[in-house]
ChimeraX commands (.cxc) that place a marker at each C-alpha (Angstrom):
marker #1 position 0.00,0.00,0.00 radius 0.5
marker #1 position 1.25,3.42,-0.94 radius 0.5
marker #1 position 2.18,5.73,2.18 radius 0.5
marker #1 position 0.73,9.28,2.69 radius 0.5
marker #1 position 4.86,10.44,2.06 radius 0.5
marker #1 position 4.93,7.89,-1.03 radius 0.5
marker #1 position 1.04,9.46,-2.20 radius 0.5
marker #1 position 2.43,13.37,-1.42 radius 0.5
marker #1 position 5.90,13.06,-3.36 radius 0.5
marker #1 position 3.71,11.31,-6.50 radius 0.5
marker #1 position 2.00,14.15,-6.72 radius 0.5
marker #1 position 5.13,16.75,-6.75 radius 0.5
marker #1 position 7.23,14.16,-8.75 radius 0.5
marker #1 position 4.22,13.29,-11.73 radius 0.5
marker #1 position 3.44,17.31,-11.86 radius 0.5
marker #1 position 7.20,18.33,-12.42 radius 0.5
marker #1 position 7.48,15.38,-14.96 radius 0.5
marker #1 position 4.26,16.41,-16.59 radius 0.5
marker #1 position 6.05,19.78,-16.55 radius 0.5
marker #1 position 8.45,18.48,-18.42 radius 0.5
marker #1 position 6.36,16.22,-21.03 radius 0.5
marker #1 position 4.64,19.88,-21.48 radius 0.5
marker #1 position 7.62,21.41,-21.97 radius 0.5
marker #1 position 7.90,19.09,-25.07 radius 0.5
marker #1 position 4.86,19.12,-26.23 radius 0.5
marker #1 position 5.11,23.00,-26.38 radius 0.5
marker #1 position 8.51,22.44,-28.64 radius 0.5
marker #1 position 6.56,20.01,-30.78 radius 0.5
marker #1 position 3.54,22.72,-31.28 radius 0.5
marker #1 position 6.19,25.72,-31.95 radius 0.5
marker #1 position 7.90,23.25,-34.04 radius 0.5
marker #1 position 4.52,22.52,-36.03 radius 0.5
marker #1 position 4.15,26.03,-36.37 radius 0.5
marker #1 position 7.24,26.97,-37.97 radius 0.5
marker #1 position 7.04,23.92,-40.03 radius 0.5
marker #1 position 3.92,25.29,-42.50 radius 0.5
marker #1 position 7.28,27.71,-43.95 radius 0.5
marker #1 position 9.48,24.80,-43.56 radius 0.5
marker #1 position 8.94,21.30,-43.73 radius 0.5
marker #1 position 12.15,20.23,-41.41 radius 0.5
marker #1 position 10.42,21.49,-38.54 radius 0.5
marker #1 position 7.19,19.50,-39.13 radius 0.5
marker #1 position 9.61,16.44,-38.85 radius 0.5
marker #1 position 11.37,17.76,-35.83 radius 0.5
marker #1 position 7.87,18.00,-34.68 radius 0.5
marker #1 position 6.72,14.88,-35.31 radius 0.5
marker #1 position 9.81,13.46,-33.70 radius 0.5
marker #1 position 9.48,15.46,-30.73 radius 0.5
marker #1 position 5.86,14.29,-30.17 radius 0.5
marker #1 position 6.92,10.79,-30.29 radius 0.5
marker #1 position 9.81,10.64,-28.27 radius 0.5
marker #1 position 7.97,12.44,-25.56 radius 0.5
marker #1 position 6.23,9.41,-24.55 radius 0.5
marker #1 position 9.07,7.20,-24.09 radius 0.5
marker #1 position 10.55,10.55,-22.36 radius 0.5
marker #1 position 7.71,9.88,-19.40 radius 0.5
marker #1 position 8.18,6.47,-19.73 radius 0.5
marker #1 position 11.61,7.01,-18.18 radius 0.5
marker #1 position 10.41,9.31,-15.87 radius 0.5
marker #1 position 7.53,7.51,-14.50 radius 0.5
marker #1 position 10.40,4.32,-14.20 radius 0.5
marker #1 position 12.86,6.38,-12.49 radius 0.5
marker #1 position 9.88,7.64,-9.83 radius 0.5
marker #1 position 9.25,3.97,-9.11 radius 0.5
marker #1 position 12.89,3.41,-8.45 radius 0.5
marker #1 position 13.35,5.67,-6.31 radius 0.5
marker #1 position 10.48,6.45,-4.31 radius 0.5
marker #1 position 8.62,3.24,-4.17 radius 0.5
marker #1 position 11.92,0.78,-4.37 radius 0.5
marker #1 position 10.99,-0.66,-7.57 radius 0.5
marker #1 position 7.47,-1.63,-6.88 radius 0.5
marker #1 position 4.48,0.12,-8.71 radius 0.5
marker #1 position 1.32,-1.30,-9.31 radius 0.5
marker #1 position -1.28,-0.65,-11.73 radius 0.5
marker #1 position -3.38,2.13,-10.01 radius 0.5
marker #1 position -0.48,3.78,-8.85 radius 0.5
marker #1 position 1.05,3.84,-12.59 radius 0.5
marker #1 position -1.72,5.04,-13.76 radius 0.5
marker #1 position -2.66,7.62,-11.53 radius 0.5
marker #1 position 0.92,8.79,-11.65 radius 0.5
marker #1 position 0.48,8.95,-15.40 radius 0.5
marker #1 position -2.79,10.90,-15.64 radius 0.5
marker #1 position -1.57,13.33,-13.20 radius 0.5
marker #1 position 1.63,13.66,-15.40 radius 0.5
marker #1 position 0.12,14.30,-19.34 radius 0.5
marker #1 position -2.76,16.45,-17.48 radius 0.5
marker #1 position -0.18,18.31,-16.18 radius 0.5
marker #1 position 1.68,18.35,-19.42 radius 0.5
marker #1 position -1.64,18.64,-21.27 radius 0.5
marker #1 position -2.06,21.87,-19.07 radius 0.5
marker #1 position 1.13,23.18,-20.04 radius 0.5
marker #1 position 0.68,22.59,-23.47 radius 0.5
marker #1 position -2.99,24.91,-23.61 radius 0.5
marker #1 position -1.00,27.34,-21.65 radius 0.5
marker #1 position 1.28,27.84,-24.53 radius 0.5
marker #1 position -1.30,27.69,-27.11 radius 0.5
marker #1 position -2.96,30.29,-25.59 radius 0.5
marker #1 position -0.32,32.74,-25.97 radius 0.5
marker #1 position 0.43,32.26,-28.86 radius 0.5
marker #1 position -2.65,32.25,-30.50 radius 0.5
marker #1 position -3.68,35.14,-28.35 radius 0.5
marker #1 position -0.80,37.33,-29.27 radius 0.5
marker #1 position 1.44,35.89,-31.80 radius 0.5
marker #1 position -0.67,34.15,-34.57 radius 0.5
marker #1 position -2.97,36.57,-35.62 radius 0.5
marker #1 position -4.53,34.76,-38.65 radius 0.5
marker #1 position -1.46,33.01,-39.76 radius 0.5
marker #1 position -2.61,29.21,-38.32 radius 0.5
marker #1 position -5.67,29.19,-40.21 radius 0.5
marker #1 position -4.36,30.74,-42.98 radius 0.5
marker #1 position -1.83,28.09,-43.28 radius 0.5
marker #1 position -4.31,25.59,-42.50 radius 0.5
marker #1 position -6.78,26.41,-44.90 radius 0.5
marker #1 position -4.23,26.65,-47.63 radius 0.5
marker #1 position -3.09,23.43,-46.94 radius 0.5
marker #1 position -7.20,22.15,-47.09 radius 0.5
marker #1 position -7.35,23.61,-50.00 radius 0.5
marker #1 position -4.61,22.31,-52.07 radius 0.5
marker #1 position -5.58,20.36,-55.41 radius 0.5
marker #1 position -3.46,17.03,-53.72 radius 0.5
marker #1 position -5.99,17.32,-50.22 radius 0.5
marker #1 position -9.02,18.16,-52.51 radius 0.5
marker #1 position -8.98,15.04,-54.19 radius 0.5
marker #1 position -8.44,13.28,-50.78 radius 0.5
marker #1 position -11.19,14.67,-49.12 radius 0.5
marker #1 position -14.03,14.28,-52.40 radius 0.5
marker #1 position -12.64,10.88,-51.36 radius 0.5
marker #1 position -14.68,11.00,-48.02 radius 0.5
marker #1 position -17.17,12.82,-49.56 radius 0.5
marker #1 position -16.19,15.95,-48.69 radius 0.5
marker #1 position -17.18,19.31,-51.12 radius 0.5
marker #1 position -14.92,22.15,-51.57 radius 0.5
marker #1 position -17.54,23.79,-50.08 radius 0.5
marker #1 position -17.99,21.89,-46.77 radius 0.5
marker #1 position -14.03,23.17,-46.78 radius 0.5
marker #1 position -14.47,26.56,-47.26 radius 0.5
marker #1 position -17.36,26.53,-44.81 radius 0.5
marker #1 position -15.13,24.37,-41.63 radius 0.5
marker #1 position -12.47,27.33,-42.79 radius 0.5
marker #1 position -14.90,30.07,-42.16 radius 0.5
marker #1 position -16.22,28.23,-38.97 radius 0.5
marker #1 position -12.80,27.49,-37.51 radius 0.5
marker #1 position -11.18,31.08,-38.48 radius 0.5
marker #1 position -14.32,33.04,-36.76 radius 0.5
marker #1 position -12.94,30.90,-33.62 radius 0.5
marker #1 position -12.02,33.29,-31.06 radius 0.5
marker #1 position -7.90,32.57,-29.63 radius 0.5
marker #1 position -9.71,30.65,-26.42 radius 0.5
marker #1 position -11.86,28.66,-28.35 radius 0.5
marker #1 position -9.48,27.17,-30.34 radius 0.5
marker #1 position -7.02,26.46,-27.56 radius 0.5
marker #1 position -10.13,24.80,-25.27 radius 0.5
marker #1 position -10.29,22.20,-28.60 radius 0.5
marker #1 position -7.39,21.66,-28.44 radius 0.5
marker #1 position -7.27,21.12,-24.88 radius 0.5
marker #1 position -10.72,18.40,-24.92 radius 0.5
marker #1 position -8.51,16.50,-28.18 radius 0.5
marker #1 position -5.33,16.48,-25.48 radius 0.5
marker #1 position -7.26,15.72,-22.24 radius 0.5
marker #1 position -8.60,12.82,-24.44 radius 0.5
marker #1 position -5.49,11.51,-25.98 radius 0.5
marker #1 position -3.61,11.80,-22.20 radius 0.5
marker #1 position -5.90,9.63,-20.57 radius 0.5
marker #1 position -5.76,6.80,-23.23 radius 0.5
marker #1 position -2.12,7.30,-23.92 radius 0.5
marker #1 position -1.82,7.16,-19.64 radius 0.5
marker #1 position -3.24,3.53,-19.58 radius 0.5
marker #1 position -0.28,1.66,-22.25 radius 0.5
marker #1 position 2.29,3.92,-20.63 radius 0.5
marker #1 position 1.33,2.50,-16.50 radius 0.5
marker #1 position 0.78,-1.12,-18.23 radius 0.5
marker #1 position 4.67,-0.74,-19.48 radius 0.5
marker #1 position 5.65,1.43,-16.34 radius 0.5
marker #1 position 4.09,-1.05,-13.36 radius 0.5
marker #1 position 6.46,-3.20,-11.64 radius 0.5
marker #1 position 6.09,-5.12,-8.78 radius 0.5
marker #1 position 8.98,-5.96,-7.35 radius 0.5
marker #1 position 9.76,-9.52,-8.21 radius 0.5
marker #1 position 6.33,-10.51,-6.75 radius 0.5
marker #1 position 3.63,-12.68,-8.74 radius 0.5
marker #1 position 1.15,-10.52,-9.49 radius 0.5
marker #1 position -1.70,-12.99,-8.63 radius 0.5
marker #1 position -0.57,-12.81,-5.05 radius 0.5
marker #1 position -2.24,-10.58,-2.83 radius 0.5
marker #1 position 1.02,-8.43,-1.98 radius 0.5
marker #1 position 1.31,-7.84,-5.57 radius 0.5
marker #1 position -1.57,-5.57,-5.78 radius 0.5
marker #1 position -1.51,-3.84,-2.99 radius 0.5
marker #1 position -0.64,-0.68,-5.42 radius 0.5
marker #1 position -4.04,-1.21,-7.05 radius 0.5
marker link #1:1,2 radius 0.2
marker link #1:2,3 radius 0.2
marker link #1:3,4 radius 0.2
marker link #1:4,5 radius 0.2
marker link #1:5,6 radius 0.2
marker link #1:6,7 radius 0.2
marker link #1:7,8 radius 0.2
marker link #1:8,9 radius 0.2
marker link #1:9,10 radius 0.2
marker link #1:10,11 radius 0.2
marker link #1:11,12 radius 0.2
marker link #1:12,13 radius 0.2
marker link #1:13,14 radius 0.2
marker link #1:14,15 radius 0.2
marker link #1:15,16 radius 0.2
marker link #1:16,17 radius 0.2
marker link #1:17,18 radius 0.2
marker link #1:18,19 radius 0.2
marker link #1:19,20 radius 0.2
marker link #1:20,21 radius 0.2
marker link #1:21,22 radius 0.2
marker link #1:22,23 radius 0.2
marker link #1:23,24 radius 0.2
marker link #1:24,25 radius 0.2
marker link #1:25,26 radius 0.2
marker link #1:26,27 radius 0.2
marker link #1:27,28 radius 0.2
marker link #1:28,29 radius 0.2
marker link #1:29,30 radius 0.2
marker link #1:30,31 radius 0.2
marker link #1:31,32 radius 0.2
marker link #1:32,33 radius 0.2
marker link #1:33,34 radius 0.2
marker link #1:34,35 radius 0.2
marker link #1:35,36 radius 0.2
marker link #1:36,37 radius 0.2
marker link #1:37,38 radius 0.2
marker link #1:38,39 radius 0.2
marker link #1:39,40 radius 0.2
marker link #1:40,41 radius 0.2
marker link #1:41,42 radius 0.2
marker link #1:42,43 radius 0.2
marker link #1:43,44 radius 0.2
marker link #1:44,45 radius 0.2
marker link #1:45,46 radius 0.2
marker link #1:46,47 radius 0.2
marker link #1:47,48 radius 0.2
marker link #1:48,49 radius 0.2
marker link #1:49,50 radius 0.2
marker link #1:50,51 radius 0.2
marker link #1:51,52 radius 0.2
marker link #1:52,53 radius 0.2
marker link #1:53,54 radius 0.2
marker link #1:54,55 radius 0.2
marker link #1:55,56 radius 0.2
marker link #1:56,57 radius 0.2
marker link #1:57,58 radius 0.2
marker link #1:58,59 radius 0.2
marker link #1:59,60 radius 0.2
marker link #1:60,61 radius 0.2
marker link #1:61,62 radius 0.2
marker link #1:62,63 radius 0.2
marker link #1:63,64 radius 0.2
marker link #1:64,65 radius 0.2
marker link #1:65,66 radius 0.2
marker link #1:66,67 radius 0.2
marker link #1:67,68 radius 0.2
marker link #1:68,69 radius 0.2
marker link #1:69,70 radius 0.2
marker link #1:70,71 radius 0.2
marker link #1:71,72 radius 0.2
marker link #1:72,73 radius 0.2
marker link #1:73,74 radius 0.2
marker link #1:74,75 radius 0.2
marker link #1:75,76 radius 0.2
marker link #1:76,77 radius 0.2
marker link #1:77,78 radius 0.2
marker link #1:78,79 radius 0.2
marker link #1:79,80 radius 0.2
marker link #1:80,81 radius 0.2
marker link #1:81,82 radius 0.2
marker link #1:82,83 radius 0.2
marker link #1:83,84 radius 0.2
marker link #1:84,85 radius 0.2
marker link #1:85,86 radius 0.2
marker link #1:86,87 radius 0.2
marker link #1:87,88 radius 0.2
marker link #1:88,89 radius 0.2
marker link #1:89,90 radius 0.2
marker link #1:90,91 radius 0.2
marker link #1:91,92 radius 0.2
marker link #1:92,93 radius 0.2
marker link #1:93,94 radius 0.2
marker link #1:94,95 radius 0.2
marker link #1:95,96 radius 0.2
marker link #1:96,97 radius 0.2
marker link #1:97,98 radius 0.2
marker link #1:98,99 radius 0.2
marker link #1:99,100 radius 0.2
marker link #1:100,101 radius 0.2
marker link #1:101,102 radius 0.2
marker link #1:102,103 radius 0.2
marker link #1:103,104 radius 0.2
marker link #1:104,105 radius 0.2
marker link #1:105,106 radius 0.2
marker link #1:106,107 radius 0.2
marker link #1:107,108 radius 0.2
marker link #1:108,109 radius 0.2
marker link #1:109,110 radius 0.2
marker link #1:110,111 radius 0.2
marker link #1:111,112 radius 0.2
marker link #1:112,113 radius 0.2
marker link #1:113,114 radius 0.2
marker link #1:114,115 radius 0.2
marker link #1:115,116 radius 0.2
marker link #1:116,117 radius 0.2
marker link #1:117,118 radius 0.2
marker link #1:118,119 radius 0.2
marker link #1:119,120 radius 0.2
marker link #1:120,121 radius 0.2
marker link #1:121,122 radius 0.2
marker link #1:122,123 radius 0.2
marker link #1:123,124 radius 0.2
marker link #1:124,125 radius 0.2
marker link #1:125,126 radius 0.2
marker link #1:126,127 radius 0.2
marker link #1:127,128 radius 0.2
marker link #1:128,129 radius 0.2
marker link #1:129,130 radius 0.2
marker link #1:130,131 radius 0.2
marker link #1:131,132 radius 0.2
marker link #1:132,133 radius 0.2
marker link #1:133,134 radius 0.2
marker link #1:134,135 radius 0.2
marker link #1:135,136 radius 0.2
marker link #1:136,137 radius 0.2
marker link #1:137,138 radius 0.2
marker link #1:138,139 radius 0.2
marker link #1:139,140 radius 0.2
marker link #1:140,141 radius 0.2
marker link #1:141,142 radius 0.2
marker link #1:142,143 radius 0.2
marker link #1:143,144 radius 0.2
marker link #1:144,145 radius 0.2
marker link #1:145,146 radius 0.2
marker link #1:146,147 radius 0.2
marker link #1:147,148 radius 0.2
marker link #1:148,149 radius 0.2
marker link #1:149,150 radius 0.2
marker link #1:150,151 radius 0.2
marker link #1:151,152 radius 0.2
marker link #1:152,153 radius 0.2
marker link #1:153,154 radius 0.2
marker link #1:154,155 radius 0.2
marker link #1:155,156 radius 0.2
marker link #1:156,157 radius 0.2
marker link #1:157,158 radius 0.2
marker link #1:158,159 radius 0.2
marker link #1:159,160 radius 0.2
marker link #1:160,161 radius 0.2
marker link #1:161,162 radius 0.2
marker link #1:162,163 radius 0.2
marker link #1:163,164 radius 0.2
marker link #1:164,165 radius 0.2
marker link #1:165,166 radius 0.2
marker link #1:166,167 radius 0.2
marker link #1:167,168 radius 0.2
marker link #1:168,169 radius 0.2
marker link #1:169,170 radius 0.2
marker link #1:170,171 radius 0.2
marker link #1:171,172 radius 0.2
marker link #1:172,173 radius 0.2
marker link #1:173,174 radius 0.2
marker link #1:174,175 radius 0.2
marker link #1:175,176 radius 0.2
marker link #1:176,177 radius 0.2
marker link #1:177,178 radius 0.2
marker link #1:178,179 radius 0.2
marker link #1:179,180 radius 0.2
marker link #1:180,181 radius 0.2
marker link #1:181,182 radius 0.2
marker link #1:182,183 radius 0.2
marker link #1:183,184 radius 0.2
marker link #1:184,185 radius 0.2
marker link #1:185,186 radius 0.2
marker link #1:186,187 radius 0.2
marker link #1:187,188 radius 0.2
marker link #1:188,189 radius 0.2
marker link #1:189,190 radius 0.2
view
């Protein structure tokens, strides 16, 4: 069972770690941003936003080690990884809001909608069954979005993907100490 010091320095350690997993994400956003002028930095985005989840990985590994001597079940994995992408998640709207507040004026959905309208995405999405002017009329939609707005979609699209990305990462990062884990010491972490 986890102590009340274990429970308290879970919560410090999985918030500074999800400060850090924010920290990427907001590099992997900027990095999106400046990739719609060039396309290294959509890569370096891409690769930022992958690694980041292997980044917790080792964080939420290194938290077991040392606070709870190598022995983490389930529900303690995967609280400590909510608390850590909601934290990161957090981060991430933070940053969004700033900059869509007071840096992008009208050049995301510009670049966006350029890149909806192109001949190659056209085709793709009459594919779905899509119109040009269903396009033009999500473009309108999305660019009379107020700065807030669009970060709080953003947000609900992140709060989703943390939660589901949260249960592989405490399935990998649960360890139990040499224990079975049908014996009843085994989940006392649960």
């Amino acid at each position: 069972m986890i102590t009340s010091e274990e429970y308290a320095r879970m919560k410090t350690c999985s918030r500074t770690d999800g400060a850090l997993v924010g920290v990427m994400w907001a590099v992997s956003f900027i990095c999106m941003i400046a990739g719609f002028r060039n396309p290294s930095w959509s890569l370096a985005s891409m690769l930022v936003g992958v690694v980041s989840p292997f980044y917790g990985f080792s964080l939420m590994r290194k938290f077991c080690r040392n606070v709870l001597g190598d022995n983490m079940g389930i529900g303690i994995a995967l609280g400590y990884a909510i608390m850590m992408l909601l934290c990161a998640t957090l981060i991430l709207a933070g940053i969004q809001l700033i900059y869509f507040q007071f840096i992008d004026h009208g050049y995301f959905i510009e670049c966006y909608g350029s890149i909806l309208r192109s001949p190659e995405m056209a085709k793709t999405l009459e594919s779905y069954g899509l119109s040009a002017q269903d396009i033009d009329s999500t473009i309108t939609v999305i660019s009379e979005m107020r700065p807030i707005e669009v970060v709080i979609q953003f947000l609900a699209g992140n709060v989703i993907l943390s939660v589901i990305l949260s249960i592989p990462l405490a399935m990998f990062a649960k360890k139990n100490g040499g224990q079975n884990i049908h014996d009843s010491k085994g989940v006392e972490g649960f």
